[in-house]
C-alpha positions in Angstrom: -43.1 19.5 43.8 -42.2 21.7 41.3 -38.8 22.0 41.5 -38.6 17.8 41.8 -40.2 18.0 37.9 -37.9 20.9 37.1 -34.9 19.2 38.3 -35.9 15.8 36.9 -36.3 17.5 33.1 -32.9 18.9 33.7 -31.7 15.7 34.8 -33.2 13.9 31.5 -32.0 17.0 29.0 -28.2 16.5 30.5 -28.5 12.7 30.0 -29.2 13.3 26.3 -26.9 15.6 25.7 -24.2 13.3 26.9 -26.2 10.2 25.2 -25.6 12.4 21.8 -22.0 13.4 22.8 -21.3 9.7 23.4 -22.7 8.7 19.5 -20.1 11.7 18.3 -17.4 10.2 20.0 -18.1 6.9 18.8 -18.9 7.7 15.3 -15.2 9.9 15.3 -13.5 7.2 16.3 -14.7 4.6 13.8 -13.7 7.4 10.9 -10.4 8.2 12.5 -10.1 4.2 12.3 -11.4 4.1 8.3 -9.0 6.8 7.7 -5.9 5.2 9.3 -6.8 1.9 7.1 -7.2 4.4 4.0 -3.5 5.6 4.5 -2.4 2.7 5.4 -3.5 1.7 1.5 -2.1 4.8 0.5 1.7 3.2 1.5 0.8 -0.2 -0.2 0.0 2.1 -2.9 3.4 3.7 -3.0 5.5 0.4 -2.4 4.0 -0.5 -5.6 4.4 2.4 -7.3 8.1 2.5 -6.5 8.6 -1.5 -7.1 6.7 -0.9 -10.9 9.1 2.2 -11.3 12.1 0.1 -10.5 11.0 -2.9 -13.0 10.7 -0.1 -15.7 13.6 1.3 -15.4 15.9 -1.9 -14.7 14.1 -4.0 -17.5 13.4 -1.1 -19.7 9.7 -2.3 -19.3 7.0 0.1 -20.4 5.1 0.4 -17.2 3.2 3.6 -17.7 -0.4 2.5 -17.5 0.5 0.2 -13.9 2.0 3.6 -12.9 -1.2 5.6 -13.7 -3.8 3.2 -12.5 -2.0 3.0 -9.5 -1.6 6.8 -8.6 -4.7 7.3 -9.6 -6.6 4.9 -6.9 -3.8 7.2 -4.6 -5.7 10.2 -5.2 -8.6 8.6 -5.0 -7.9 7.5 -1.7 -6.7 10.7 -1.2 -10.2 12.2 -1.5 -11.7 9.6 0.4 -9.5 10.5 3.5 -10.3 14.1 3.0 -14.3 13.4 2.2 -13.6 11.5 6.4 -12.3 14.1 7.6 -14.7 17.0 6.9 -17.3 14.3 8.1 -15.2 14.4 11.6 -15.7 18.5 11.8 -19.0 18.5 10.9 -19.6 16.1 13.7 -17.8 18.4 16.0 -19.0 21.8 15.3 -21.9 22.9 17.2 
């Protein structure tokens, strides 16, 4: 009888385990997802950056500020994707 309860504990400590291991999974995938959205910002980002650049230099426009508002949301973004990713190894170290 003993080993029945024995083996039945195991049996219940192995399903949480993989209960928590599933949750880590999930929760990596929906930050892998965040951070794929954040880059693909990032590129909007730099179309713009690149178009504003052009309109300076082709109208003689003074396009400064656009150009620092917009690379600084970049590195903001920047951080964000970084701030994801620690979150992602702290889920997977032990």
């Amino acid at each position: 009888m003993e080993f029945l309860e024995d083996l039945g504990q195991k049996v219940g400590e192995t399903v949480k385990v993989i209960g928590d291991k599933s949750q880590q999974v999930i929760e990596i995938g929906r930050i892998n997802i965040e951070i794929g959205k954040e880059e693909a910002s990032i590129k909007k980002l730099y179309a713009k950056v690149g178009e504003a650049v052009y309109r300076a230099h082709s109208k003689g426009d003074d396009t400064a500020e656009i150009i620092d508002d917009l690379c600084q949301e970049i590195g903001e973004r920047w951080n964000r994707i970084k701030e994801l990713k620690d979150r992602i190894r702290e889920l997977k170290s032990p």
